[in-house]
NUPA-467607 format. One record per residue: residue number from 1; chain; x, y, z of N, C-alpha, C in turn. Coordinates in pm, 1 decimal. Layout:
// residues N
+-----+-----+----------+----------+----------+----------+----------+----------+----------+----------+----------+
| seq | mol |       nu |       nv |       nw |      cau |      cav |      caw |       cu |       cv |       cw |
+-----+-----+----------+----------+----------+----------+----------+----------+----------+----------+----------+
| NUM |   A |        X |        Y |        Z |        X |        Y |        Z |        X |        Y |        Z |
...
+-----+-----+----------+----------+----------+----------+----------+----------+----------+----------+----------+
//
This chain:
// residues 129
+-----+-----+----------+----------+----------+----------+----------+----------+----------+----------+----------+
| seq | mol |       nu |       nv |       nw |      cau |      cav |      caw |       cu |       cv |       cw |
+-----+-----+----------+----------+----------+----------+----------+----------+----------+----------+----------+
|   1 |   A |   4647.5 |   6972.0 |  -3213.8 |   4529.6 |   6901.7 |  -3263.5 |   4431.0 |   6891.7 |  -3148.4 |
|   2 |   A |   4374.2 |   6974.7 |  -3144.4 |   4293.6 |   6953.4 |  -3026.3 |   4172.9 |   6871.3 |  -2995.8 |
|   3 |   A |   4046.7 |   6891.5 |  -3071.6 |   3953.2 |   6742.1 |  -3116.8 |   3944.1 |   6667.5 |  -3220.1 |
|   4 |   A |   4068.2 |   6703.1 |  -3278.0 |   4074.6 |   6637.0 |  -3431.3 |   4078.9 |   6490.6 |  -3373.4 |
|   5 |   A |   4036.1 |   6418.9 |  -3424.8 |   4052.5 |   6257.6 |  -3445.4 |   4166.7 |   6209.1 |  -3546.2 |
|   6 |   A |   4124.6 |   6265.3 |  -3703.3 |   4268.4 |   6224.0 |  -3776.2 |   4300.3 |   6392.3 |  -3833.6 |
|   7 |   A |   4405.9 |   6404.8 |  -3897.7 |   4440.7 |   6563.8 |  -3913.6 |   4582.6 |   6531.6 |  -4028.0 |
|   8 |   A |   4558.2 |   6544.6 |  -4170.0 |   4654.1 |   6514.2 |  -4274.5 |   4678.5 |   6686.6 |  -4321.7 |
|   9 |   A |   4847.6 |   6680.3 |  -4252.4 |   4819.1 |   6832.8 |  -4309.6 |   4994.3 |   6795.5 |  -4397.4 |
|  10 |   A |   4925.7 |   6819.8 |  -4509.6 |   5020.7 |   6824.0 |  -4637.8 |   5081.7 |   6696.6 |  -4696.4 |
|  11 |   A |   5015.2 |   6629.3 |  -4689.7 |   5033.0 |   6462.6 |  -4756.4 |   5106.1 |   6437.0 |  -4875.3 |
|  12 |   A |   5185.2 |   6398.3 |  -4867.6 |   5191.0 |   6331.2 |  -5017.2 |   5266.9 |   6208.8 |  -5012.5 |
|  13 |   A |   5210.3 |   6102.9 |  -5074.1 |   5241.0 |   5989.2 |  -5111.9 |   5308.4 |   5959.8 |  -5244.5 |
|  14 |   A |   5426.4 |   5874.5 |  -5288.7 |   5452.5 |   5858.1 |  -5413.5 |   5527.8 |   5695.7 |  -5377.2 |
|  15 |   A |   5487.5 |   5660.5 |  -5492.9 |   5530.7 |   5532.2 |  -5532.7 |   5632.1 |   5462.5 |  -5643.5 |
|  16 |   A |   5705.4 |   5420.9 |  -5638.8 |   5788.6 |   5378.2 |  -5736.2 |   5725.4 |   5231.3 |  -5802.3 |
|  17 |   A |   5723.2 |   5281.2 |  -5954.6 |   5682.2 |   5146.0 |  -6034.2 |   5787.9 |   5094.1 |  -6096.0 |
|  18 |   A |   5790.9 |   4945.4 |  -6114.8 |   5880.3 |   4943.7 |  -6218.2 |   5849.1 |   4858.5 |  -6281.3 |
|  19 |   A |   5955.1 |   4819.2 |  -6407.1 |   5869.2 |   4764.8 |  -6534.5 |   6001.2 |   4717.0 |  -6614.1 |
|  20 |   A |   5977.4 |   4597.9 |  -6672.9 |   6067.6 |   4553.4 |  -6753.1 |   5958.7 |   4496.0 |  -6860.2 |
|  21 |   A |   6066.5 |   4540.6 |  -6954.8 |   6014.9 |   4499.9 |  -7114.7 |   5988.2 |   4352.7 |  -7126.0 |
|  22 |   A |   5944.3 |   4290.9 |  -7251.4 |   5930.1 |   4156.1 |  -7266.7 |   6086.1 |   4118.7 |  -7314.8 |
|  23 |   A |   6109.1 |   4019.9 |  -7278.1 |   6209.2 |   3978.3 |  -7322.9 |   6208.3 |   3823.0 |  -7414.6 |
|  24 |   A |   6326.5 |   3807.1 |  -7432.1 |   6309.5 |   3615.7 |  -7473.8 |   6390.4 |   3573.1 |  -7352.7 |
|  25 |   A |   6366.7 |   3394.5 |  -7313.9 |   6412.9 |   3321.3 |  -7213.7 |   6597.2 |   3355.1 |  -7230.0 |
|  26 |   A |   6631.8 |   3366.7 |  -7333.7 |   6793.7 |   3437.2 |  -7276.8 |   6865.8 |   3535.2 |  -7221.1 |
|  27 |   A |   6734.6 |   3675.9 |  -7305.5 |   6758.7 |   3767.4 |  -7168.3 |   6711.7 |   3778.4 |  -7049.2 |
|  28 |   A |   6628.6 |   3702.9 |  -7070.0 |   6610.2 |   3668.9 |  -6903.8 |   6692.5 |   3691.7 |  -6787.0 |
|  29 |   A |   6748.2 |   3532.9 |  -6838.7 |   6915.9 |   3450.4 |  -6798.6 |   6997.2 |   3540.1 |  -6771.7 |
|  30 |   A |   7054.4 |   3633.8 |  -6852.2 |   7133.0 |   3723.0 |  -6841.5 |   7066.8 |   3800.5 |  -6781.1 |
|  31 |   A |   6964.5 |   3829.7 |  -6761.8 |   6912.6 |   4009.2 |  -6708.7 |   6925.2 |   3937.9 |  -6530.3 |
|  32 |   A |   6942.6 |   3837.9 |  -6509.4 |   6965.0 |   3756.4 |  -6376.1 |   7080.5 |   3833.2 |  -6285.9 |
|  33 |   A |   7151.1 |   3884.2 |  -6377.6 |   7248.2 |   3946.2 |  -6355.5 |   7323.2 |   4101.3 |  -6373.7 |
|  34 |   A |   7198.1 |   4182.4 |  -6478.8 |   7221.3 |   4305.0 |  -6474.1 |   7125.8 |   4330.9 |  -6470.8 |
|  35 |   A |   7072.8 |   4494.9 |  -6417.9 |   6964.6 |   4526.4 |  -6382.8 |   6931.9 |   4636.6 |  -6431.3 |
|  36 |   A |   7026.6 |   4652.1 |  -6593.6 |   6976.8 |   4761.9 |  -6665.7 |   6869.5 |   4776.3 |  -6793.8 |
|  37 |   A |   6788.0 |   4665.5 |  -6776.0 |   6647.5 |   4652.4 |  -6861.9 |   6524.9 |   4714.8 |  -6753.8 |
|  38 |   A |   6515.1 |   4716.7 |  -6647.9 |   6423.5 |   4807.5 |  -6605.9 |   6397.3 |   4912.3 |  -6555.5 |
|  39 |   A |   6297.7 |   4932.3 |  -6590.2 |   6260.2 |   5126.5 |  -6568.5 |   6198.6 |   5180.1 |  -6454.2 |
|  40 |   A |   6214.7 |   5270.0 |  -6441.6 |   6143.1 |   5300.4 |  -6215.2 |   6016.0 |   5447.8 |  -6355.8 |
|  41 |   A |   5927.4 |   5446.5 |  -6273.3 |   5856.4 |   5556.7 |  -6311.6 |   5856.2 |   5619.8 |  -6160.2 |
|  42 |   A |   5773.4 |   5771.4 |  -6138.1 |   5753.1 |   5792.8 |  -6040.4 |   5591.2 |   5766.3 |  -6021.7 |
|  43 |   A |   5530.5 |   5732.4 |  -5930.1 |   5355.1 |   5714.2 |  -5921.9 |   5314.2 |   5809.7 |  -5782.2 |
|  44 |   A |   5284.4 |   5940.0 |  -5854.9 |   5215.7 |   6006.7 |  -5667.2 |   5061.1 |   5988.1 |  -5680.4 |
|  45 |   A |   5056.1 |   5912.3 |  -5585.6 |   4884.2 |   5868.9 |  -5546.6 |   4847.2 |   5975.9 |  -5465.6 |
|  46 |   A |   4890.6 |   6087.3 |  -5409.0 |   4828.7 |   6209.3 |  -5316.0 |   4939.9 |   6299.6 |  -5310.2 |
|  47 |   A |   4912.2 |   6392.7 |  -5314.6 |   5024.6 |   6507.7 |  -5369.9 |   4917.5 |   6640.9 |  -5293.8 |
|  48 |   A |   5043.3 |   6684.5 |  -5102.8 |   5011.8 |   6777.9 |  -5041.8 |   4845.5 |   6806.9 |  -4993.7 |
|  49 |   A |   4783.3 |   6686.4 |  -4960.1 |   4606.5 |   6680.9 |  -4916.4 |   4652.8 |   6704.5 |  -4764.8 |
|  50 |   A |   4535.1 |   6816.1 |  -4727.2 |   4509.4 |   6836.1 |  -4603.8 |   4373.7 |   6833.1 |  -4558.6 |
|  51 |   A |   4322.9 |   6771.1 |  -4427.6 |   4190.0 |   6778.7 |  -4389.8 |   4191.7 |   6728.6 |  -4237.6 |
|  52 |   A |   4069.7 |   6735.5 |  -4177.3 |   4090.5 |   6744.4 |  -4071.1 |   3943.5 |   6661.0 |  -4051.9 |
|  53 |   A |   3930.9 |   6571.0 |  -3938.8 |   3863.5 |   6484.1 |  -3869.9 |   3795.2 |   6485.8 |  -3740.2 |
|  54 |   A |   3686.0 |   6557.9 |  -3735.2 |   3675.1 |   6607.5 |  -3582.8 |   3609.3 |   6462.2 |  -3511.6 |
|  55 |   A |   3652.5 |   6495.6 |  -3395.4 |   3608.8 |   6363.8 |  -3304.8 |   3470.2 |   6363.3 |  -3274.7 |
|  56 |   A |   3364.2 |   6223.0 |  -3325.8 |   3234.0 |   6214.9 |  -3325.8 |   3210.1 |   6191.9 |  -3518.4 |
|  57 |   A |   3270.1 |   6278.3 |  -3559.2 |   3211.6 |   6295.8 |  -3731.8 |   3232.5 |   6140.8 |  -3814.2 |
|  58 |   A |   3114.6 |   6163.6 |  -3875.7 |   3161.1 |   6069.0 |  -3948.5 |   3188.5 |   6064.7 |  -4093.3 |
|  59 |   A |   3248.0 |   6030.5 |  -4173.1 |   3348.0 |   6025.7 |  -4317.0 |   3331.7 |   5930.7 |  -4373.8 |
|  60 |   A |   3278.4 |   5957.4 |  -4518.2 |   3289.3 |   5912.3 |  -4619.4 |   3410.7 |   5932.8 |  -4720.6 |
|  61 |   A |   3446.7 |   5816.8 |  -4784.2 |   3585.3 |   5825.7 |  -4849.2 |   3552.0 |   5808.3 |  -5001.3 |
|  62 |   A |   3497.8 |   5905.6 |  -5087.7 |   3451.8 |   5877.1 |  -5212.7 |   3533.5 |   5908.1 |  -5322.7 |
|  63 |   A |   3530.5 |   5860.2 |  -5451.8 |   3588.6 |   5918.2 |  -5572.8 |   3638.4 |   5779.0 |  -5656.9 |
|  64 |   A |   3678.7 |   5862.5 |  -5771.9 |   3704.1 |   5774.1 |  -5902.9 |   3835.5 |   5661.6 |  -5869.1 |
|  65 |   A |   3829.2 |   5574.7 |  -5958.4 |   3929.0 |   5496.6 |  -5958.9 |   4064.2 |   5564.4 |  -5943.2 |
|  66 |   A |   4174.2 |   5513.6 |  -5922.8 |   4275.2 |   5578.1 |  -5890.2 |   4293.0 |   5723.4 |  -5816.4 |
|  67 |   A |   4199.1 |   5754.1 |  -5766.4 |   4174.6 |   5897.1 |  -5692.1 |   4284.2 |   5924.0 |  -5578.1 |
|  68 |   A |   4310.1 |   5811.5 |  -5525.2 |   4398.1 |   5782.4 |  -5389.7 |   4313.6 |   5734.6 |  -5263.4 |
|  69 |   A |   4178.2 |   5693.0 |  -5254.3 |   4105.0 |   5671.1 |  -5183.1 |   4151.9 |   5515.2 |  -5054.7 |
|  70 |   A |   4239.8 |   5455.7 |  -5141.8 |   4274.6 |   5345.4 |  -5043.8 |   4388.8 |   5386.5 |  -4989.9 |
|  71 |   A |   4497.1 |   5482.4 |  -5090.5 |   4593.3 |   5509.9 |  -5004.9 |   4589.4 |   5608.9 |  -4865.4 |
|  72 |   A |   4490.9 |   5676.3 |  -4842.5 |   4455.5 |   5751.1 |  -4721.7 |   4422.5 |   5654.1 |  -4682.2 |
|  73 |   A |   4331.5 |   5574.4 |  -4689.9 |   4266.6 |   5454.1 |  -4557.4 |   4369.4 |   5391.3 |  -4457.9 |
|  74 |   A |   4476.9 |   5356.6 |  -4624.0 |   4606.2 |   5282.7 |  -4556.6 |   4703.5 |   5400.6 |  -4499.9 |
|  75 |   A |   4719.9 |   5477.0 |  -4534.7 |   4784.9 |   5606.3 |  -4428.8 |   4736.0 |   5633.8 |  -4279.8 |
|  76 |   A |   4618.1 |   5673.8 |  -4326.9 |   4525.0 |   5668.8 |  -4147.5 |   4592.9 |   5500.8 |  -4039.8 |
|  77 |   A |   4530.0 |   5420.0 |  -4133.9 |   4547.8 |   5273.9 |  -4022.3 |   4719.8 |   5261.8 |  -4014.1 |
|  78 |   A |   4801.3 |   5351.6 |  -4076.3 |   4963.8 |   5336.1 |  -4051.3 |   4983.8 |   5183.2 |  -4087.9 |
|  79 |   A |   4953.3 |   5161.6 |  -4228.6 |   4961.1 |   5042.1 |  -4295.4 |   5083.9 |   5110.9 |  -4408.0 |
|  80 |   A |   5100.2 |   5215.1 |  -4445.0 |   5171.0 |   5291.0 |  -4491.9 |   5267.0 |   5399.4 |  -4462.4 |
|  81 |   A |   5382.7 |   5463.4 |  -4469.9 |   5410.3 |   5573.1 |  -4464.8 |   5393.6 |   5665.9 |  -4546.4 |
|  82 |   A |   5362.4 |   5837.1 |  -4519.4 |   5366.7 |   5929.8 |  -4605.0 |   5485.8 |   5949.3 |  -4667.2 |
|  83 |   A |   5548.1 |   5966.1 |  -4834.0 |   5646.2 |   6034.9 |  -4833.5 |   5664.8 |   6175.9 |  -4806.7 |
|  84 |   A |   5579.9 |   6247.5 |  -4764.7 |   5580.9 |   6334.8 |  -4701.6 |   5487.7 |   6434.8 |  -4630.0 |
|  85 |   A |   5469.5 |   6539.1 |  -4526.3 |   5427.1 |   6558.9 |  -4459.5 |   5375.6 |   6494.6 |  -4354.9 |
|  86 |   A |   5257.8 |   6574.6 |  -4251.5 |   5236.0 |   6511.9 |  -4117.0 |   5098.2 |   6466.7 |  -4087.9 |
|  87 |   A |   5103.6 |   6337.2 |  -4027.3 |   4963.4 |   6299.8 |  -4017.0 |   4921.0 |   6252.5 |  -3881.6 |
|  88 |   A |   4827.9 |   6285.3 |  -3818.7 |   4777.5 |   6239.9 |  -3622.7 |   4676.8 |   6208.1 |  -3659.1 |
|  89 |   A |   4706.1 |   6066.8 |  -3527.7 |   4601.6 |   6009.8 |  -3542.9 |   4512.2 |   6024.6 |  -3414.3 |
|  90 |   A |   4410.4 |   6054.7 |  -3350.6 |   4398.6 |   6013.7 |  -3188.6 |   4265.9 |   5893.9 |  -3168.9 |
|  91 |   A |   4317.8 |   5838.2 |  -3071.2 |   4180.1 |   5718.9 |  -3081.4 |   4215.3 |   5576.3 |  -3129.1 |
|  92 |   A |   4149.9 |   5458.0 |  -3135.0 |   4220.1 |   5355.6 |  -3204.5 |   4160.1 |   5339.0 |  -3348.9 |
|  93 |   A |   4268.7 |   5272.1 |  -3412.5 |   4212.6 |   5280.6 |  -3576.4 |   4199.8 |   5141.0 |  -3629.4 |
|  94 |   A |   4057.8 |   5067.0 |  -3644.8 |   4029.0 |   4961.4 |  -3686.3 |   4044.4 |   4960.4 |  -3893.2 |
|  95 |   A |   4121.9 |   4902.3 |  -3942.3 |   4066.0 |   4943.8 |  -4054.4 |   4001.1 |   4795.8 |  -4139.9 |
|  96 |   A |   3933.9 |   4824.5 |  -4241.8 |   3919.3 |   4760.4 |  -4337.8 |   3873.5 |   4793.4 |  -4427.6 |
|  97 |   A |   3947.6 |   4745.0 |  -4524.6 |   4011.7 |   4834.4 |  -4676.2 |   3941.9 |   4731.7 |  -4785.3 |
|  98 |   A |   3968.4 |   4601.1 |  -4762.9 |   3913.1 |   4514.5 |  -4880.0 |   3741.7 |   4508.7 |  -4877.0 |
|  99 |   A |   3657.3 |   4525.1 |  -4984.8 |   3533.2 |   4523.1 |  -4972.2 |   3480.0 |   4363.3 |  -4937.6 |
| 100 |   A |   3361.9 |   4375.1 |  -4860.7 |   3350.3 |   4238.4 |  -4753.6 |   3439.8 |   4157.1 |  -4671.7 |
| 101 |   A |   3586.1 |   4186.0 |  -4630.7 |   3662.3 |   4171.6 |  -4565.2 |   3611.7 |   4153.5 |  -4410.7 |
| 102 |   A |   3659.0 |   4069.7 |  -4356.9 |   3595.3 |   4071.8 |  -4211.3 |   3424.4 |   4038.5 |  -4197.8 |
| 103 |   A |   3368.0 |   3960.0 |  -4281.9 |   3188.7 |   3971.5 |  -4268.7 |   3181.5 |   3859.1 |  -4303.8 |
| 104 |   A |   3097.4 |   3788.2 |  -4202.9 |   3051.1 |   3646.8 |  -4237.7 |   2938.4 |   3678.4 |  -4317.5 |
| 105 |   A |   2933.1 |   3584.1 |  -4448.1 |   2812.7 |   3544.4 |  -4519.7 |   2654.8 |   3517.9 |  -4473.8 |
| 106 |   A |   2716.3 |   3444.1 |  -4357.8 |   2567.6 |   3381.3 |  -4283.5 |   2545.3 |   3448.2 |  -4207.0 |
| 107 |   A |   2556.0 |   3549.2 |  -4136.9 |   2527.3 |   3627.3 |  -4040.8 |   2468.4 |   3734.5 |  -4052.2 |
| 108 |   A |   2353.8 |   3791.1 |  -4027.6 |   2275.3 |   3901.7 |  -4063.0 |   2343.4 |   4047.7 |  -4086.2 |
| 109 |   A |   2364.5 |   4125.6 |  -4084.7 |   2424.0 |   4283.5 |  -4096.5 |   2417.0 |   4295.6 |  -3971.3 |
| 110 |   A |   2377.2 |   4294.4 |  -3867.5 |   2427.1 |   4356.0 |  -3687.1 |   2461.6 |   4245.4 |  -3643.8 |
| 111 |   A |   2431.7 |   4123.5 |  -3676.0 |   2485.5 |   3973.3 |  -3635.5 |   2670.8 |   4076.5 |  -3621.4 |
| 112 |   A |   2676.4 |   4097.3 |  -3760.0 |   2801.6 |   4073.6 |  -3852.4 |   2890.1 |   4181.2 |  -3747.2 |
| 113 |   A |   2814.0 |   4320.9 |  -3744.9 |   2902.1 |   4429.1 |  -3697.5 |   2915.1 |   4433.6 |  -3532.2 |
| 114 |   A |   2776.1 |   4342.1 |  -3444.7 |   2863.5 |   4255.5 |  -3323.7 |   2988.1 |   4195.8 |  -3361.2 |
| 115 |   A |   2978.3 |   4102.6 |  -3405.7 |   3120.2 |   4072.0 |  -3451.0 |   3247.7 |   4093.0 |  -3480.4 |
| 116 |   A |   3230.0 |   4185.6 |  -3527.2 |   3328.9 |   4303.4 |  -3560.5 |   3359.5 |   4370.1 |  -3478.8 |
| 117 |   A |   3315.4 |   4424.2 |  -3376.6 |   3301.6 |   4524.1 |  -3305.6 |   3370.2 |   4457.9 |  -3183.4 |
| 118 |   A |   3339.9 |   4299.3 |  -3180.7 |   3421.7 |   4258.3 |  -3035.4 |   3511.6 |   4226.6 |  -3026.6 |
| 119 |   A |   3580.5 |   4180.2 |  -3203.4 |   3680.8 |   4142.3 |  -3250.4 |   3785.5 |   4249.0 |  -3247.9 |
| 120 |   A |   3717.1 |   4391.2 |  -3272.8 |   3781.0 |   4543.9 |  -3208.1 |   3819.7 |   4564.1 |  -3068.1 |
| 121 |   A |   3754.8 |   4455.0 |  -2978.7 |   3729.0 |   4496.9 |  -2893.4 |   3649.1 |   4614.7 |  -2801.6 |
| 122 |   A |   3519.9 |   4607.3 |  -2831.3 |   3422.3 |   4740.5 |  -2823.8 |   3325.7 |   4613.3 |  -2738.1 |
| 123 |   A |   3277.3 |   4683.8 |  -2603.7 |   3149.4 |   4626.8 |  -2530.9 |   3038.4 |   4631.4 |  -2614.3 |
| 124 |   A |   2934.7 |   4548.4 |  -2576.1 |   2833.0 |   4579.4 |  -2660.7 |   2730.1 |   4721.8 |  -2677.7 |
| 125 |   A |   2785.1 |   4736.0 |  -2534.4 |   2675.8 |   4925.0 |  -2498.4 |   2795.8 |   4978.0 |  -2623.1 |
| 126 |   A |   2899.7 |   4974.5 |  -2609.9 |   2981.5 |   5055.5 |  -2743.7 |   2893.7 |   5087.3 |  -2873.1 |
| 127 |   A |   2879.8 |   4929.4 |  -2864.0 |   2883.3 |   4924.2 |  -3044.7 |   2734.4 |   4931.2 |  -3087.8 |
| 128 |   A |   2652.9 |   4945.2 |  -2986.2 |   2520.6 |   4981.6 |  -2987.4 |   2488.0 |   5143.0 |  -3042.8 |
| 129 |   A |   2588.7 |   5234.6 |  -2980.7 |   2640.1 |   5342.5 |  -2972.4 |   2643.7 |   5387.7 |  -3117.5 |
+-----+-----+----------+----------+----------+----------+----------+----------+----------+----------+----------+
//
């Protein structure tokens, strides 16, 4: 990886759901104790994505609902593991995933991303940058 910054070569993520039927308060009780009323599905949120991140660029993460767009965010920041393939990271990885997460209300938009930025730990010539 030579100036790559991040570099996902052959991704895939999958998730296990599971799910139990409605029941009444007796099977409940009993299901307390066996665990053959629920069902596993398989869920792959990214299936074999590769791309590459050159150092300086900057990235936009777009697409439809369920696209997999948070699960790369959370892959990159190693908030997750891949179930499979390889992913590098180089550099440090600040993330934030929830929308307005980390942003004071009262604070102007560069108020806000000083803020952020020192809380990263970034000088101010950085984050001027």
């Amino acid at each position: 990886m030579s100036s790559a910054a991040v570099q996902f070569d052959s991704v895939s993520k999958k998730f296990i759901l599971h799910h139990e039927r409605a029941r009444s308060f007796q099977e409940l009780a009993v299901g307390l104790f066996r665990r053959n009323n629920r069902s596993r599905e398989e869920f792959w949120a990214l299936r074999d994505v590769s791309f590459i991140v050159e150092q300086g660029e900057t990235v936009g993460v777009i697409g439809p609902n369920g696209a997999g767009k948070s699960t790369v965010l959370k892959l990159v920041a190693r908030i997750i593991e891949p179930t499979s393939g390889r992913i590098e990271v180089r550099g440090r990885i600040g993330a934030l995933l929830e929308l307005g997460a980390g942003f004071h209300p009262d604070l102007t938009g560069r108020e806000n991303i000083y803020l952020n930025g020192s809380i990263l730990g970034l000088s101010r010539a950085e984050i001027r940058r």
